[in-house]
LUMPAVO-388883 format. One line per 5 residues: number of its first residue (from 1); their letters; for each residue x, y, z of C-alpha. Coordinates in Angstrom, 3 decimals, always signed. Example, Ala and Ser with C-alpha at 12.3 -4.5 7.8 and 13.67 -1.06 7.14 Angstrom:
<pts>
1 = AS = +12.300 -4.500 +7.800  +13.670 -1.060 +7.140
</pts>
This chain:
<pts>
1 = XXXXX = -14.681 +74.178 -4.084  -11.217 +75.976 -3.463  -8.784 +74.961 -0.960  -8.343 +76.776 +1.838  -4.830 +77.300 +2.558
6 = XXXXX = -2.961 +79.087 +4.882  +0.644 +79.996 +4.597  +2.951 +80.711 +7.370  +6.287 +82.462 +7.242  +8.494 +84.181 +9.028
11 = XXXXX = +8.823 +83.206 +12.570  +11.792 +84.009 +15.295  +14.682 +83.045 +13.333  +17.646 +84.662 +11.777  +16.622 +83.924 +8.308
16 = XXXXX = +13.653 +85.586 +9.204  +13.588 +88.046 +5.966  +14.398 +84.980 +3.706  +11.528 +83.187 +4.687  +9.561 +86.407 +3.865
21 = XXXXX = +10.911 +86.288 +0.553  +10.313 +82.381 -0.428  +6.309 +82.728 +0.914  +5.473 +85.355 -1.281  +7.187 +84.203 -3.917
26 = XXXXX = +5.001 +80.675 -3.662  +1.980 +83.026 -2.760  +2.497 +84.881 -6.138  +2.777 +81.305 -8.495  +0.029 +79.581 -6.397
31 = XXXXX = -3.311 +79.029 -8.837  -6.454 +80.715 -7.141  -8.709 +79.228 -9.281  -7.716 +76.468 -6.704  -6.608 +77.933 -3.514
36 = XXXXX = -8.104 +80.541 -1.674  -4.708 +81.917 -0.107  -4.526 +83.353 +3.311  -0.720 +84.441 +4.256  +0.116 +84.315 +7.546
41 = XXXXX = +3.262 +86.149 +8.713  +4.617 +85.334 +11.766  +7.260 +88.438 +13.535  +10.245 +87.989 +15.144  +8.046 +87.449 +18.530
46 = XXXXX = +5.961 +84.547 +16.813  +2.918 +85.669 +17.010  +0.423 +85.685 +13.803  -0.743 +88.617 +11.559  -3.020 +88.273 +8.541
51 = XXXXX = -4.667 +90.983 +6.175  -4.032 +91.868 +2.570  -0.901 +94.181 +3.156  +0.843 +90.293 +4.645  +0.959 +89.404 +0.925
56 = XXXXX = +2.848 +92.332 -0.794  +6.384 +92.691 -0.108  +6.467 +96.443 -0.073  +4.823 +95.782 +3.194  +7.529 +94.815 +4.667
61 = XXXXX = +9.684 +97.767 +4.506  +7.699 +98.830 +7.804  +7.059 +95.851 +9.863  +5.472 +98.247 +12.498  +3.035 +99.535 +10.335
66 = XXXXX = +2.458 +96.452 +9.074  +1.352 +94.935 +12.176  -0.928 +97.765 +12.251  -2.791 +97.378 +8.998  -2.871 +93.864 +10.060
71 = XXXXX = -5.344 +91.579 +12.145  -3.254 +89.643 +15.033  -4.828 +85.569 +15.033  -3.768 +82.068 +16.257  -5.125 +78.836 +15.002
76 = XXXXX = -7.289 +76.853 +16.875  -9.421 +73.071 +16.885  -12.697 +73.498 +16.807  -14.189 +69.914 +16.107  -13.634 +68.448 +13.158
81 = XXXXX = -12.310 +71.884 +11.767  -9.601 +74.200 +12.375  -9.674 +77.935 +12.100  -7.976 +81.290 +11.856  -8.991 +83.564 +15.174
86 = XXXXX = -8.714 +86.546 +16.036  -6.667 +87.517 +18.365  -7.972 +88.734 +21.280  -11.580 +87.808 +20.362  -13.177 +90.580 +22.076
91 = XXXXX = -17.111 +91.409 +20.347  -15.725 +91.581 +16.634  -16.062 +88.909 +14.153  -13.851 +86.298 +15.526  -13.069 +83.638 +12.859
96 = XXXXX = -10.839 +84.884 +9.957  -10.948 +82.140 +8.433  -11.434 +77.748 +7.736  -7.947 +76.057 +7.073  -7.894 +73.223 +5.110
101 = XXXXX = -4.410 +72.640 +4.165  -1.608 +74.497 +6.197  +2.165 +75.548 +4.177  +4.579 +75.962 +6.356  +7.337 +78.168 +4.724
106 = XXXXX = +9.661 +79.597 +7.532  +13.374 +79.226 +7.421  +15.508 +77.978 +10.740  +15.513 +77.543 +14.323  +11.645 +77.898 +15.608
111 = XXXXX = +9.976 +77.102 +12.456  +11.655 +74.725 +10.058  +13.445 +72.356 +12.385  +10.188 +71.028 +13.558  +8.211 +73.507 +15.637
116 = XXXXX = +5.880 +75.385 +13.375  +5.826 +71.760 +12.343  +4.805 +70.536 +15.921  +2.036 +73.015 +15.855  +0.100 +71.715 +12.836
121 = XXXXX = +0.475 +68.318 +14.110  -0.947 +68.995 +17.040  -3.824 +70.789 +15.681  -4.393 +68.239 +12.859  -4.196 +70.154 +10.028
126 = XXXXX = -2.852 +68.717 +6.769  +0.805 +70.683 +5.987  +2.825 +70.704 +3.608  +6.392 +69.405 +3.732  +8.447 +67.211 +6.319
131 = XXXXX = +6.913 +65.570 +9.667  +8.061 +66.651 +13.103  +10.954 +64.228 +13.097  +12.214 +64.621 +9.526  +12.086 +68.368 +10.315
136 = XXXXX = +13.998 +68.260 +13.185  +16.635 +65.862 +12.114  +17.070 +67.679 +8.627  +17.633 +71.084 +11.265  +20.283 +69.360 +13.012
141 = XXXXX = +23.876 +69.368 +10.719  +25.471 +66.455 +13.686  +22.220 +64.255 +13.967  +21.608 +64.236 +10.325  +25.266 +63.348 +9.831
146 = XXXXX = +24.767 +60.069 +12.283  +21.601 +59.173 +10.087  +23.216 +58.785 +6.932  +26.320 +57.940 +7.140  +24.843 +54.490 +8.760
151 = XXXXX = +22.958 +54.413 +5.485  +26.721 +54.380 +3.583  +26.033 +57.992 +2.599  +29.327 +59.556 +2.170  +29.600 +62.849 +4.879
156 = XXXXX = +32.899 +64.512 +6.057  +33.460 +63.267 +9.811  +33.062 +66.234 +12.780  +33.121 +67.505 +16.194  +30.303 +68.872 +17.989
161 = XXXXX = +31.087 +71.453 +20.670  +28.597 +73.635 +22.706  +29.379 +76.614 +23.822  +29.686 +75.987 +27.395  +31.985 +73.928 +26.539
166 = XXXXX = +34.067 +76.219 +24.704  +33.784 +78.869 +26.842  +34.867 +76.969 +29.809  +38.308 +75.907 +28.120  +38.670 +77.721 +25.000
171 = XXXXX = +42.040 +75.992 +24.421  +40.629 +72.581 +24.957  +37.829 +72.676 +22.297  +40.742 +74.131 +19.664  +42.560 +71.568 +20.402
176 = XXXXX = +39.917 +68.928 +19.616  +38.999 +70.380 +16.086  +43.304 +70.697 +15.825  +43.559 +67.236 +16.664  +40.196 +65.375 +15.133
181 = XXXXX = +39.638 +67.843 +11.942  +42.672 +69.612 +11.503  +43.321 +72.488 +9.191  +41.527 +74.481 +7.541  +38.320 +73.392 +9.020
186 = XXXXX = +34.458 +74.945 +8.513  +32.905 +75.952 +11.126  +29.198 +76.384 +11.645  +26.219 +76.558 +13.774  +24.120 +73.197 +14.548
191 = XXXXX = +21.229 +74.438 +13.205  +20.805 +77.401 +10.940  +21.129 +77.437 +6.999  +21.432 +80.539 +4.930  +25.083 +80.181 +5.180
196 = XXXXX = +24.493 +82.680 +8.751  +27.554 +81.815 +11.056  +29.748 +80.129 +9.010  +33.846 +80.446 +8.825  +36.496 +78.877 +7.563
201 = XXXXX = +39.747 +78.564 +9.853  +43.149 +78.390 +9.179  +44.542 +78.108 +11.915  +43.894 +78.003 +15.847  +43.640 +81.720 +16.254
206 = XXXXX = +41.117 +82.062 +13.380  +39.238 +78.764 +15.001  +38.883 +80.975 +18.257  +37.388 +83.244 +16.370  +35.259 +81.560 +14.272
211 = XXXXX = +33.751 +80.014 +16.807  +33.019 +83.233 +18.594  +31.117 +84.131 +15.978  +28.876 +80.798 +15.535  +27.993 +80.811 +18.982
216 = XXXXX = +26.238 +83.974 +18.397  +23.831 +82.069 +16.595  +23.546 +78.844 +18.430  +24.808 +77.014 +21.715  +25.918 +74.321 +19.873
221 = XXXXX = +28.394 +74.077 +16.616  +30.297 +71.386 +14.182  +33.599 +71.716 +13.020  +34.544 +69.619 +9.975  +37.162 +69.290 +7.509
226 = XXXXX = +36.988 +71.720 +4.736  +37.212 +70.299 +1.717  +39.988 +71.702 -1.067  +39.184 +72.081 -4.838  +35.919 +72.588 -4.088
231 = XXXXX = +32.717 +72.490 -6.037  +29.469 +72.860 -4.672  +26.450 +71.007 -6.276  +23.206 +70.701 -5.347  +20.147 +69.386 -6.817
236 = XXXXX = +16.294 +69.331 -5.257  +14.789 +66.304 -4.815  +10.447 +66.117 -4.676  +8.494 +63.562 -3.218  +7.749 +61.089 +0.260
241 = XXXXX = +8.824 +57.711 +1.847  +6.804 +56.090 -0.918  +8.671 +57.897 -3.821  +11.535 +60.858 -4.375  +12.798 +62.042 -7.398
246 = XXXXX = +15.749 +64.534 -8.514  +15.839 +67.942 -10.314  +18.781 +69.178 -12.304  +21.537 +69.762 -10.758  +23.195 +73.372 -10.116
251 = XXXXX = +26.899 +74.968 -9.211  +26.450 +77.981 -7.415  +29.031 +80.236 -8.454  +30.470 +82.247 -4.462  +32.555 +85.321 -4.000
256 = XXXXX = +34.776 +83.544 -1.357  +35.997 +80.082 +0.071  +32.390 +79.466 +0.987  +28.794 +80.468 -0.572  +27.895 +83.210 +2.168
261 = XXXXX = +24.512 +85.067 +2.896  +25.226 +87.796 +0.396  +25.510 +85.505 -2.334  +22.644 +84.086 -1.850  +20.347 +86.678 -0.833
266 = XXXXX = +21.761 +90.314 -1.243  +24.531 +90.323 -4.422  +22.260 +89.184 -7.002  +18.980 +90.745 -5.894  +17.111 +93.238 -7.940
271 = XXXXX = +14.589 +95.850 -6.905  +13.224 +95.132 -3.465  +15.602 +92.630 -3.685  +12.721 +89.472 -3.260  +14.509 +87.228 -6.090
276 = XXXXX = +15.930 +84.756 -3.008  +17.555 +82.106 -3.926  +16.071 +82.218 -7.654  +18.529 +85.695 -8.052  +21.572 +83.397 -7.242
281 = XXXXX = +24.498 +83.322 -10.019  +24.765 +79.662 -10.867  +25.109 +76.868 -13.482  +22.117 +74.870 -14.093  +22.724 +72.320 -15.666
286 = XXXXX = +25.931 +72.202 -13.512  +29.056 +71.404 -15.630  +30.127 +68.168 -14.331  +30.913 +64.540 -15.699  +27.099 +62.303 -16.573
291 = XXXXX = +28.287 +59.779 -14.452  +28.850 +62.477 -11.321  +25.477 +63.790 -12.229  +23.744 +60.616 -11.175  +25.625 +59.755 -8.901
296 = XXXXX = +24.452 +62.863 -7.208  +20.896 +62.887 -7.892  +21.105 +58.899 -6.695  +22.398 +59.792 -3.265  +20.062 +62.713 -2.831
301 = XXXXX = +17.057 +60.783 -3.105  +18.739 +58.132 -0.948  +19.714 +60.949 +1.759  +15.934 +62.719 +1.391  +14.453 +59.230 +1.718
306 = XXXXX = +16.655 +57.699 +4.889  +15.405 +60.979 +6.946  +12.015 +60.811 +5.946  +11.206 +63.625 +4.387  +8.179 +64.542 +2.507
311 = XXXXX = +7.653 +67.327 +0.061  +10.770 +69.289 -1.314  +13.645 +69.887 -0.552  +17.550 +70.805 -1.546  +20.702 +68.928 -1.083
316 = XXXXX = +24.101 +70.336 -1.259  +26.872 +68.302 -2.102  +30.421 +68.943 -1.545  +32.866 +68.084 -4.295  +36.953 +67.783 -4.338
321 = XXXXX = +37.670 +68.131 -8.036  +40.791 +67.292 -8.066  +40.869 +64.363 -6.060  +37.262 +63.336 -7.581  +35.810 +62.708 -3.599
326 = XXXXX = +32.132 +63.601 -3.236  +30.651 +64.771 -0.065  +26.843 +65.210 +1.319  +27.299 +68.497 +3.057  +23.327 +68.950 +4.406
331 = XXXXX = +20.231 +69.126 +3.400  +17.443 +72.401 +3.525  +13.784 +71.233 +4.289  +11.960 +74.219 +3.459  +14.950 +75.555 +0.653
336 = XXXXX = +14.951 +78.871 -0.356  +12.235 +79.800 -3.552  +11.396 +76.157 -2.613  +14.052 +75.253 -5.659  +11.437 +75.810 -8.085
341 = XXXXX = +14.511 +76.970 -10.361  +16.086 +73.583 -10.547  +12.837 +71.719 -11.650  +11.661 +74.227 -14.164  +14.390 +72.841 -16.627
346 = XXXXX = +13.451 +69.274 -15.960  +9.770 +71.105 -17.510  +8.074 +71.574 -14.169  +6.848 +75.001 -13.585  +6.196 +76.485 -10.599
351 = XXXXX = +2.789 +76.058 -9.579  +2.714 +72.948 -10.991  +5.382 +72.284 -8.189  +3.027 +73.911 -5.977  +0.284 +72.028 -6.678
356 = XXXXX = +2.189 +68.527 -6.015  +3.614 +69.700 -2.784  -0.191 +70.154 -1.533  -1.356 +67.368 -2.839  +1.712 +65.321 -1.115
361 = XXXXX = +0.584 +66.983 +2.488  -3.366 +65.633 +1.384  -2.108 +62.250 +0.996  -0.043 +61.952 +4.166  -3.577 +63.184 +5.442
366 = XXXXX = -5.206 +59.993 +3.922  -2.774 +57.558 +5.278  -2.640 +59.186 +8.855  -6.785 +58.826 +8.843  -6.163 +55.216 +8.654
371 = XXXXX = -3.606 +54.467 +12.154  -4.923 +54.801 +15.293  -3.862 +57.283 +17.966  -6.204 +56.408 +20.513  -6.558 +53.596 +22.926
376 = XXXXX = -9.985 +52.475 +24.793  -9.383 +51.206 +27.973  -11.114 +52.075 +31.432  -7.888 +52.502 +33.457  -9.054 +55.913 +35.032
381 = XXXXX = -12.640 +54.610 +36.016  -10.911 +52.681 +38.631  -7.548 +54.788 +39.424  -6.192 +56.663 +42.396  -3.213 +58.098 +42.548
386 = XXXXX = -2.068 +56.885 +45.150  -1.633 +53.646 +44.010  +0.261 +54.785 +40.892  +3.859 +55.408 +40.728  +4.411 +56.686 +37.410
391 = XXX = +4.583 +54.000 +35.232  +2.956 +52.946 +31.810  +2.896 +49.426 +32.235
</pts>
């Protein structure tokens, strides 16, 4: 019997489009002799669409229209199962659809740092990829920076600022990066990937500005050194708590001081330009040192295993080539094309990647059968509230 499996993507997030891009590429390598495939395209308002025209990327040209062509649902619990709706149920046909395994695929804020995430749990469908927490943390550039460098992970020191603290003394919060980071110094949102927000300042007047521009994206931002001679390298690494291994690694090859959106997404894109992150100009393997290889690949699966992630992700490191310093710069949860380009050299196609990311989310089904989440106790045959304050004990 085929798997039922329902794949979400897009969401309210600036990498909206991306995430548009790295679904239907999965959708278009997954086997359906296995998987019955329903995709499930979330807009910019987060509410769910499903039909046919959700799988072809020429749909997407008009979302409108889409939308249209499309029927609106929501997922729901309904015993021991958990369906796709309709949405609003009125006298039609009313279940799309059984899900059996859920694959989240949406990019930033509101669906990869643990929401979409927080949904699935909640309805207690098996999903692909990270947990709530993992999710969340691997979101978050300052928390993940905490996590790992008290596992001896090497990370480049920062400040956080938010934005109401910036905008209530603008000179004070240059000052701090001036006087903690110094110059030149990245800065970037909290919590967005795609490269979306990021600038690299010279100097106080371009830090002003810079940060300007981040908050635009998010209410809270890191400033950190920026790291000279650089060399980015990044390598994938596949797997859960109870086992992680690394792909080859790659150089992306950037058009500026920094890999930016258009690199990745726009400058190397052909046709409808749906190529993602696979379209990128890079090095695989990356030209560096064996030794610098595994080093990498090492403290990748370290990084992926200290925040608990599950499934696959991709890990950028930061490299200073001429002072031979390594860096972990952050880590992408749901990466774009889901890396499949940086295991398919190491012999592992892409449904075959596929297929072990699934089977990863049924086994953290298994284990998750076996703890209890409930508690028998007849505390509310004898309660009243007024004799309750609040507490747990």
């Amino acid at each position: 019997m085929k798997i039922k499996l329902a794949v979400f993507f897009g969401g309210k997030s600036v990498e909206h489009e991306v995430s548009v891009i790295t679904a239907l590429q999965a959708i278009g390598s997954l086997d359906t002799s296995k998987y019955d495939i329903i995709p499930v395209y979330i807009d910019k308002n987060n509410c769910m669409y499903t039909g046919i025209m959700t799988g072809r990327i020429e749909s997407y040209a008009d979302i409108a229209l889409l939308k249209r062509q499309s029927l609106r649902v929501f997922p729901v619990r309904d015993g021991n199962r958990v369906l796709l709706v309709k949405y609003p149920a009125g006298f039609a046909k009313k279940i799309i659809s059984e899900i059996d395994v859920a694959f989240p695929l949406g990019h930033g804020t509101n669906v990869e740092d643990g929401a979409l995430q927080g949904l699935l749990e909640f309805l207690g469908v098996p999903y692909v990829g990270c947990d709530v927490i993992s999710a969340a943390n691997g979101m978050n550039k300052f928390t993940q920076k905490i996590l790992l460098k008290h596992e001896g992970i090497p990370i480049l020191d920062c400040v956080k600022i938010t934005a109401s603290e910036f905008f209530a003394d603008i000179d004070s919060a240059v000052k701090l990066i001036e006087d903690k980071i110094s110059f030149p110094t990245v800065i970037k949102p909290i919590n967005l990937g795609s490269s979306v927000g990021i600038k690299v300042a010279e100097n106080i007047k371009d830090a002003e500005a810079a940060l300007e521009h981040a908050f635009l994206f998010s209410s809270e931002i890191i400033a950190e050194r920026a790291v000279q001679n650089l060399r980015e390298i990044n390598v994938s690494v596949l797997g859960d708590r109870d086992g992680a291994e690394a792909s080859e690694c790659e150089e992306p090859i950037s058009s500026d001081e920094i890999l930016s959106y258009d690199d990745k997404y726009k400058n190397n894109s052909k046709g409808v330009k749906s190529s993602g992150m696979a379209s990128l100009s890079r090095k695989i393997p990356a030209e560096i040192p064996a030794g610098l290889r595994e080093k990498i690949r090492e403290l990748a699966v370290k990084a992926f295993c200290a925040l608990g992630c599950s499934g696959v992700a991709r890990i950028d490191f930061l490299y200073d080539s001429l002072n031979d310093e390594l860096f972990y710069n952050e880590i992408n949860t749901v990466p774009g094309s889901l890396a499949f380009y940086l295991w398919e050299p190491a012999g592992l196609k892409y449904p075959e990647l596929l297929d072990k990311l699934i089977n990863l989310a049924l086994k953290r089904e298994r284990e998750n059968k076996a703890i209890n989440f409930s508690f028998e106790t007849n505390i509310l045959s004898a309660a009243k509230l007024s004799g309750l304050k609040g507490s747990k004990n």
